[in-house]
N, C-alpha and C positions, 0 to 999 in steps of 0.2 A: 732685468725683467721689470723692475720698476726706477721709474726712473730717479724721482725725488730718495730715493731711501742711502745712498751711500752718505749722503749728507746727515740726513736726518737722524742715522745711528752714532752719532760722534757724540754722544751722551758726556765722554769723559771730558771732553775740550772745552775749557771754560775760555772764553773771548774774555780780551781784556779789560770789556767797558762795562762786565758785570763781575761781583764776586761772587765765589760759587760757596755754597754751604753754612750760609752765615742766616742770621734771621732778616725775616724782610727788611724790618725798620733799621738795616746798617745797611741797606745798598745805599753806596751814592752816586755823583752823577760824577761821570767818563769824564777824560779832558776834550778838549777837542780836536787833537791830534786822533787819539783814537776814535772819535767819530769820523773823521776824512778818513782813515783810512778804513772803516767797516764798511763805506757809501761810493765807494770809489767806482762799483758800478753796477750792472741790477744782480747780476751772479755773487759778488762778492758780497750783495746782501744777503741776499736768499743764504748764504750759507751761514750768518747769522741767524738769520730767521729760525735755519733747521735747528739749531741747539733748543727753541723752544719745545718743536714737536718732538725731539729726544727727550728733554726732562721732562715731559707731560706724563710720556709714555712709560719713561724705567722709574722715575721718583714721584710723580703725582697721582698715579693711580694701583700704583704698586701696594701690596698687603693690605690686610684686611677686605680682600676681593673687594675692591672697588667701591668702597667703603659700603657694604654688602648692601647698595641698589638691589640685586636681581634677587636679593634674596630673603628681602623681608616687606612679604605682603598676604594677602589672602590666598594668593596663587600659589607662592613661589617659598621654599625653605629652607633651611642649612638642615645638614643630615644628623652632624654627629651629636652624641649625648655628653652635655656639661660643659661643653667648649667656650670659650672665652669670646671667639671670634665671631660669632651675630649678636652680641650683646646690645648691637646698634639696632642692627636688623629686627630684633624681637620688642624694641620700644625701650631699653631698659637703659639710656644713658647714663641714668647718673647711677651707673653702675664701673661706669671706665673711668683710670685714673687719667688726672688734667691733661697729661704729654699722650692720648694714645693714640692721635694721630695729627700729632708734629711735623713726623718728618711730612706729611702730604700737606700742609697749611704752609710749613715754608717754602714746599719746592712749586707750589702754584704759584706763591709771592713771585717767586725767584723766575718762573717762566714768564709771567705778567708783566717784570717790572724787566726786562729785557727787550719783551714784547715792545711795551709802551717807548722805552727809549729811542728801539727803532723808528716809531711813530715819527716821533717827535726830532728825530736829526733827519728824516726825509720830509718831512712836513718844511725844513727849512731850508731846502734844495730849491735852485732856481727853474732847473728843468723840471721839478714836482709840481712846483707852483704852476708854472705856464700851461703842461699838460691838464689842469686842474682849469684852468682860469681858458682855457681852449674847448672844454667839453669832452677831451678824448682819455679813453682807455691806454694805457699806458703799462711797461713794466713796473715804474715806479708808481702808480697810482697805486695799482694790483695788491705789489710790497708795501705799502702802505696801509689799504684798506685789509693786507692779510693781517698788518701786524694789529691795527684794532682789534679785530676779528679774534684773534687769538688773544689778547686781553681780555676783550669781554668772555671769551670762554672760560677761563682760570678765574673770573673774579665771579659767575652764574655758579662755577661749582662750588666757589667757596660761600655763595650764600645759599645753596641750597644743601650743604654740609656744617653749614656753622652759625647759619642764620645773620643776622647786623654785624659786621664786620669792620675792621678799620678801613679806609678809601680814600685813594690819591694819594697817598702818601710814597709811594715809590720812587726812586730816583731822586730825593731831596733828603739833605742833612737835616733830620729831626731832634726834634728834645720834647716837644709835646703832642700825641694823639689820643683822639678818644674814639668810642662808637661811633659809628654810624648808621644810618636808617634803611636798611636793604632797599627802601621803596625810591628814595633819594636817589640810588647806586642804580639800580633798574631808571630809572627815568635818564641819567647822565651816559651811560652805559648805550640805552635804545638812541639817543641822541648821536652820542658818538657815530654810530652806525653807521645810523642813516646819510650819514654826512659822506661817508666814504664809499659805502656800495655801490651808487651808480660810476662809479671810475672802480670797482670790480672786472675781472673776466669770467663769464660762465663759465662751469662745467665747461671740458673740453675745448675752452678758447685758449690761445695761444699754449698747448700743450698741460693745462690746467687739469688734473684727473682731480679723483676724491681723496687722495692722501694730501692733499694741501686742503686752506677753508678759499672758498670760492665766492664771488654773488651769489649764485646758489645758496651757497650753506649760510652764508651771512643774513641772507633774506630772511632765511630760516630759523636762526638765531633770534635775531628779534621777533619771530613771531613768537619765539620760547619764550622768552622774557618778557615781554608783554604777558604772558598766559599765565607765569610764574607768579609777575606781580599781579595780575585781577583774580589773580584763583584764590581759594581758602590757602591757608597758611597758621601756622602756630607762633602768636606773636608774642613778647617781653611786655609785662604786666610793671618790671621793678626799674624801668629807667623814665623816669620822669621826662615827658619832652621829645622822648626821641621820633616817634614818626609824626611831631609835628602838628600838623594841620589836617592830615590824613585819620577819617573817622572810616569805624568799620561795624561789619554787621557780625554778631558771635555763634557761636556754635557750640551748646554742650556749656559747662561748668570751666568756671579758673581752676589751675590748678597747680601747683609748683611755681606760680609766678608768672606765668602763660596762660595763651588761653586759644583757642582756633577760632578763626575770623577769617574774613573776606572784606577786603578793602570798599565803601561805599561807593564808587566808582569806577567799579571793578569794569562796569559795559564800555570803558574809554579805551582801558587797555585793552579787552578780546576784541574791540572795531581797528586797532594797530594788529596785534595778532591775526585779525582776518586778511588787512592788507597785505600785511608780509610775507606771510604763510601762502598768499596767493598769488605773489612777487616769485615766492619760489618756486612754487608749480611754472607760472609764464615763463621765469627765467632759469629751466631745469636742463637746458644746453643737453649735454651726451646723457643727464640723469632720467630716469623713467621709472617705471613700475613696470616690472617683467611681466606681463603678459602672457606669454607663450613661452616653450617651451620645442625647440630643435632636435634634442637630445634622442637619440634613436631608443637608447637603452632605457627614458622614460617622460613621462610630460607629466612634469608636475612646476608651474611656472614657479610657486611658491619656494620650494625648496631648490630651485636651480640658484635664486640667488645666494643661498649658505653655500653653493657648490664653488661658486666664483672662491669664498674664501680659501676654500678645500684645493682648489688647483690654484694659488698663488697667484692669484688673478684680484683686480679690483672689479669690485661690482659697478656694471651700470644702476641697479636700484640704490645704490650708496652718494651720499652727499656728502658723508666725510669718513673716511677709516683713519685710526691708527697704525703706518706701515710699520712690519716685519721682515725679519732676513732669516730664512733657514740656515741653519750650522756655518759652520766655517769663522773666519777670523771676524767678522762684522755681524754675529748673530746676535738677535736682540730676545728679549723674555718674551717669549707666546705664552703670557700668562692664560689669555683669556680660554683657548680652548683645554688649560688643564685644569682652570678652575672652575668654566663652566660647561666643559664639555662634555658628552658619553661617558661614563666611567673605565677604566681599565685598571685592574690587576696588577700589572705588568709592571718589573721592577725599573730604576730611573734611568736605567741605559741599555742598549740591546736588548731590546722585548717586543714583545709581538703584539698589541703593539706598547708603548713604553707607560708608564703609569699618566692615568688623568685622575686627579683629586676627586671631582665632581661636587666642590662647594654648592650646588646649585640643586634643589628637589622639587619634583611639583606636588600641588596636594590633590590627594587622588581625587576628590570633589570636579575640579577641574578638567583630569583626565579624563573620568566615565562619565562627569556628568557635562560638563560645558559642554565639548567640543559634540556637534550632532556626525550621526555615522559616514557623512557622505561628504564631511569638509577634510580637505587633501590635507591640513596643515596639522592636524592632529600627531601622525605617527610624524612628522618630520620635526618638531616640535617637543615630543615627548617619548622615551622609551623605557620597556620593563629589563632589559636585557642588557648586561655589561660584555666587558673582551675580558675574557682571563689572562693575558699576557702572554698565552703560548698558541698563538691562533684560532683559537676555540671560541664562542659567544658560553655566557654563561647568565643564567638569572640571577635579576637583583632581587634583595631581600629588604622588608621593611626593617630590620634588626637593624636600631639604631649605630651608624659609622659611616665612614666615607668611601673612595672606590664603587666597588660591587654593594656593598651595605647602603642603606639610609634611605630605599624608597625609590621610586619613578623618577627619571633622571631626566635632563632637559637632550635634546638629541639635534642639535640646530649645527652643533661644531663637532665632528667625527673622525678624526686620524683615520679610522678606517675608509676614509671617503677621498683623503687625499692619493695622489697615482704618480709615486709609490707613495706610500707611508714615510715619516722620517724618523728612523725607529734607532737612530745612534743616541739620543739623549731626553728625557723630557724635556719641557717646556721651551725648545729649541725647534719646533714645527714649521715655524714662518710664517702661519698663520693670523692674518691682520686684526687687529680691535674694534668689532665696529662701535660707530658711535650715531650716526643719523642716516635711514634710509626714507625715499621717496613714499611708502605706506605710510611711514607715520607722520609724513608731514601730511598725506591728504587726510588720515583720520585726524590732527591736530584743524587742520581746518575744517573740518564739519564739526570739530569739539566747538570752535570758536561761532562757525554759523548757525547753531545749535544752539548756540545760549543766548547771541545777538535776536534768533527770531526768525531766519531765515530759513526757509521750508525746503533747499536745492541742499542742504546739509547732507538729506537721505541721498542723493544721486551719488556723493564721495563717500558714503558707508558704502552703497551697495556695488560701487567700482572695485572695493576692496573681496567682498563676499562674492562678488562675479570669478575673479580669482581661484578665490577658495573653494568653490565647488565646482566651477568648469564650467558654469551656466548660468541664467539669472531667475532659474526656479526659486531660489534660497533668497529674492533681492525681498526688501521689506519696504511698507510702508507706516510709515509713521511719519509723529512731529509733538512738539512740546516736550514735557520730561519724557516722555516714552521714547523718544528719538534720543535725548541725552544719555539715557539709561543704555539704549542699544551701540551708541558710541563708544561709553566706556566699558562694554561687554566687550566688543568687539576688537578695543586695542588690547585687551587683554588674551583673547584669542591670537590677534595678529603677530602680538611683541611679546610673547610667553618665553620668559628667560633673559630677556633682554634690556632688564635694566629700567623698565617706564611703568609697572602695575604699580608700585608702593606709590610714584608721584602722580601718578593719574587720579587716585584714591584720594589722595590728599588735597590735589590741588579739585576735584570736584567738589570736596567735603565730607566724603562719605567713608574716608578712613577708619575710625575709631565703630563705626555700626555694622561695614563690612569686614573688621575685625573679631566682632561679638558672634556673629552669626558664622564665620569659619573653624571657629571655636565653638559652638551651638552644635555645628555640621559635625565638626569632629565627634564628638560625646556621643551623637544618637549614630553615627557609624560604627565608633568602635561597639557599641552595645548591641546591632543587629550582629557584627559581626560572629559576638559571641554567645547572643541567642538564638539567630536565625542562621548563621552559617555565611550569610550574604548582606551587601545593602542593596537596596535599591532604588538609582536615579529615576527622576520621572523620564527619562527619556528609552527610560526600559534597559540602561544595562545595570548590571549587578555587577557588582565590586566584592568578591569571594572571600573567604577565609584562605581556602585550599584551592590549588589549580592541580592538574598536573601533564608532567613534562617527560620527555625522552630525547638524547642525543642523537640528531639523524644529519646524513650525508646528503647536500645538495650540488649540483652541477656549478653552480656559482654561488657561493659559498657568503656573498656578499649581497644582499635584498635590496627592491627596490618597492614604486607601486605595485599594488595587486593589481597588476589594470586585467585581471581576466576574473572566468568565475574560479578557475579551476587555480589562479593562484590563492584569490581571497576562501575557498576552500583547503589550503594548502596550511595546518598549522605550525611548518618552520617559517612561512613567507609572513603570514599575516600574526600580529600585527607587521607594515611594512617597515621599510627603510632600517634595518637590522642587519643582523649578521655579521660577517667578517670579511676583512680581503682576504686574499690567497696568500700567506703571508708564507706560506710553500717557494713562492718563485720568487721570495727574493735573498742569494744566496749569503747576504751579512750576517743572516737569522733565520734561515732555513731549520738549522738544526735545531732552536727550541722550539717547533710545532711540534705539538703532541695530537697525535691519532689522525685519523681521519674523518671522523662525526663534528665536525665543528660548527655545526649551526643547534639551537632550538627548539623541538617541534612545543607546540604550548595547545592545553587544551582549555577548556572552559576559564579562560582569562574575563571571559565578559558575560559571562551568562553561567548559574549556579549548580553544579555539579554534585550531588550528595553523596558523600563518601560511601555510603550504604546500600546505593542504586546497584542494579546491574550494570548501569553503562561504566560507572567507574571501575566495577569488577571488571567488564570487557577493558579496559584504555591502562588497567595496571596486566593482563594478559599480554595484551597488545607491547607491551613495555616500557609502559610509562610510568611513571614514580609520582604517587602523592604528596605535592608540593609546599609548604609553610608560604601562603602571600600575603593576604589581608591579617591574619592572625597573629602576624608578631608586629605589627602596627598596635593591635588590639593590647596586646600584652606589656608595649611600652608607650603608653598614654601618657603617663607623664612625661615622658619625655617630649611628646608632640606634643602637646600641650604647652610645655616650656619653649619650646622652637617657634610657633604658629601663633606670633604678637602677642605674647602673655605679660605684654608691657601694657596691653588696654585693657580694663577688668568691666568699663562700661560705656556704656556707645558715647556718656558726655566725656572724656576725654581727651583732654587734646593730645593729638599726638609727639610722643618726644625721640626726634632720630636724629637731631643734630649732635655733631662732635663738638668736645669741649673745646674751646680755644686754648691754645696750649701756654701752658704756666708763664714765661719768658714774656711773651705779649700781655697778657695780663700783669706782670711785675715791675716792667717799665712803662706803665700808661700814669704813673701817679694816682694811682685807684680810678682813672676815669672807663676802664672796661674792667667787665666782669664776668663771669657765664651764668648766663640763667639758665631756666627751665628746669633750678635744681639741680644740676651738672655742679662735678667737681672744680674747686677753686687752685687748689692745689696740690 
């Protein structure tokens, strides 16, 4: 079903021209026997190559959900109370001790420095050169320009995880390293690149899908890192020297030896970022923006592309996924949909469907308040409703935990969406990782034309919002900050759960202010909550204390859009994309569905209900049961409070989410690295 993945899961097979499990700075370089013999022809590299995209996938982004990207920002939150594992996510590093993520510092080393090797014994191949020195696209250009590609990607995470890093040092017998200057490492890095992309294959040339990196994604790379480097940033106040020559403009107060800045010439790097970024639109081969919408059973283009994941399909809106293999002898960790997916109940094997964690929360601010009533991406994006494990749908609770517990759940990755379910074990789904789709490279580039000056920025916002509401009632016009402001509104609507609110925040500047004010929002919510019953968005919905709900039987048992009136008046359907499959027909696990009521109906979820009305007297007749929703949020404050960046206490702040470099690296540099920003030493 896919083609690249039998390779790509050999996680365990270490080639012999790298060692496996060691610290970076002991790889050394291969003989050159084993280089002839890993080059010996383009297949026999590629299958080198795949051990990269294995170790990325099981050892560098494994635990600590993805070093909790999706889940520490204004939007986006971890559920449970007092947990150890958003300590990043919440701002509060130098609260982790030095080793807490180790093993993901060395196994990027380790994928990079394999990466790069490869680079560097086809770069010295005769037929590489000539294909190179001829102008033509080639297998070995491709293998080349992939293995950059993948270098520079392990070494972007490592500095947008750890901030100045050691570099270059891979593949060479060392005795001395020291820091280095992230900005130095982006400039060599965008360099690199460039060098090799045009002897890339787009998307879909010579059988090139999105589970490899492509021109496509390469293009797109560089426009990251360019954006990376011109964007604000939290720089090292206590290394004397290290960025050089490179002056910057500040933000907010020092603080821990850091401080939040933006490079003085920051307008060089977003004019590379706009090139690139729109290198990869031109050169988007089989990649697109879904559009439309085939689907008999629903048109919502938006959510068709999370459906690609759901049916074990690669998405045409994707420029790069992480592949997966469901069960069997070659099945790889589908962490991501049980860390960020739906919630389920459901115990870790045989369950209807099998347990999802649900690391991933949104803040109810976002849910009632952003999204407006008429944009499709809200329910596909966001849900109140978990699976109890025995086919049933059941409400989530703000009562702080994981599962059914901890709030509004992100709904982008749904077991219940895949046909069948894969209900033998958790986190064995088969379900791929994304990592960059076609939306956010064109809001990336209106982020970049947007701050360059260029006023066609609004045409790539409102391509995205044409989408979202099915029409382009909702397009906007703007420009200057007002158009910046709608950009990073709008990736936040777009890419909700997804891993990019925290760096969009950061890298605009506006992190530590849009941290005050989510935290502001919180306080005067929970307090309507428990004066007024209700809060209320400007956009007219109200976020309740109390909802309430009754178990009812639906014909398809499993929801889609409301595309009628008579569904969006329907309170099992609406909100949509909910529900459950029929986990009835299928006979591995038949027997633990319980009843037949398995859906929802929800009342006054968005609009305030008083327990004292007649209407609520008619809707508990009726047989519905007065709900606990807004009100145990209310009650555990502190707890959101501690979850929702209670690492910024004021807008001048810089922000601190880098991991500590781990002890081992720091005790063989001969004191020339350290961690800053206040992070532990040892």
């Amino acid at each position: 079903m896919k083609p690249y993945i039998k390779y790509i899961t050999a996680i365990s097979f270490c080639f012999l021209f790298t060692q496996c499990k060691k610290d970076f700075l002991e790889v050394s370089s291969p003989s050159s026997v084993d280089d002839n013999f890993v080059t010996t022809t383009p297949s026999e590299t590629f299958k080198s190559l795949s051990w990269c995209y294995a170790n990325y996938r099981q050892s560098c982004v494994m635990g600590t959900y993805r070093w909790n990207d999706p889940v520490g920002s204004d939007a986006e939150y971890y559920p449970e109370d007092g947990s150890t594992n958003n300590i990043n996510a919440i701002g509060r590093s130098d609260l982790l001790g030095v080793d807490a993520a180790a093993g993901g510092f060395n196994a990027l080393f380790q994928t990079l420095a394999l990466a790069g090797r490869l680079a560097d014994i086809i770069a010295t191949k005769d037929v590489y050169k000539a294909d190179v020195a001829a102008g033509k696209t080639t297998d070995w250009t491709q293998l080349y320009g992939e293995a950059v590609t993948m270098r520079a990607f392990c070494y972007f995470d490592l500095i947008k995880h750890f901030g100045d890093i050691p570099y270059g040092y891979e593949n060479k017998v060392i005795t001395d390293y020291a820091l280095n200057s992230r900005f130095d490492i982006y400039d060599s890095l965008i360099s690199g690149l460039q060098k090799a992309e045009p002897y890339m294959y787009k998307l879909g040339q010579n059988g090139i899908n999105a589970e490899r990196m492509s021109k496509t994604f390469c293009d797109a790379l560089i426009g990251q890192l360019a954006l990376y480097s011109g964007g604000y940033q939290t720089i090292r106040t206590d290394v004397d020297g290290l960025y050089g020559k490179v002056t910057f403009t500040k933000k907010g107060s020092e603080a821990n030896k850091c401080v939040y800045a933006r490079r003085s010439d920051y307008l060089n790097y977003y004019q590379i970022a706009k090139t690139y970024l729109q290198k990869a639109v031109d050169n988007a081969g089989t990649s697109v923006l879904i559009a439309a919408d085939t689907r008999t059973y629903a048109n919502n283009p938006f959510q068709r592309h999370f459906q690609y994941f759901q049916d074990l399909t690669v998405s045409p809106e994707s420029l790069f996924e992480i592949g997966n293999i469901q069960g069997g002898t070659l099945t790889t960790t589908s962490e991501y949909p049980y860390a960020f997916g739906r919630p389920s109940d459901g115990g870790s094997s045989n369950a209807a469907p099998c347990k999802t964690f649900g690391a991933l929360r949104i803040v109810p601010a976002v849910y009632y308040g952003s999204f407006e009533t008429s944009d499709h991406r809200r329910d596909v994006s966001a849900t109140v409703t978990a699976s109890n494990g025995d086919g049933n749908e059941k409400m989530m609770t703000f009562v702080p935990g994981s599962k059914s517990a901890g709030g509004i759940s992100t709904n982008k990755w749904d077991e219940n969406r895949m046909n069948p379910p894969y209900v033998a074990a958790q986190r064995n789904s088969g379900i791929n990782w994304p990592i960059l789709r076609m939306a956010d490279v064109i809001l990336l580039l209106a982020e970049a034309k947007a701050e360059i000056g260029e006023v066609d920025a609004v045409t790539l916002l409102n391509q995205i919002r044409q989408r979202a509401f099915g029409n382009t009632l909702h397009s906007l016009a703007l420009s200057g900050q007002a158009l910046k402001d709608a950009i990073l509104e709008e990736r936040k609507l777009e890419l909700l759960g997804e891993g990019q609110r925290r760096w969009d925040l950061i890298r605009s500047g506006t992190y530590s202010e849009k941290a005050i004010a989510v935290q502001q929002d919180l306080l005067a919510t929970v307090n309507d909550l428990k004066t007024l019953g209700y809060h209320r968005y400007p956009n007219g919905n109200d976020f309740p204390a109390y909802i309430w709900t009754k178990k009812v039987t639906l014909t398809n048992p499993l929801t889609y859009d409301c595309a009628s009136a008579d569904t969006l008046a329907n309170p099992a359907a609406f909100p949509a994309w909910r529900g459950q499959y029929n986990f009835s027909t299928l006979a591995a696990i038949s027997s633990k569905v319980v009843g037949l009521t398995h859906n929802i109906a929800i009342q006054g979820l968005f609009r305030y209900i008083n327990p004292t009305s007649a209407e609520a007297t008619t809707l508990q007749t009726a047989g519905y049961t007065k709900t606990n929703w807004g009100i145990d949020m209310a009650n555990a404050l502190t707890v959101y409070q501690r979850n929702i960046l209670s690492g910024i206490t004021s807008a001048g702040d810089p922000p601190r989410i880098y991991w500590p470099i781990p002890s081992e690296t720091i005790s063989k540099s001969k004191g020339k690295i350290t961690n800053g920003y206040g992070l532990a030493q040892q």
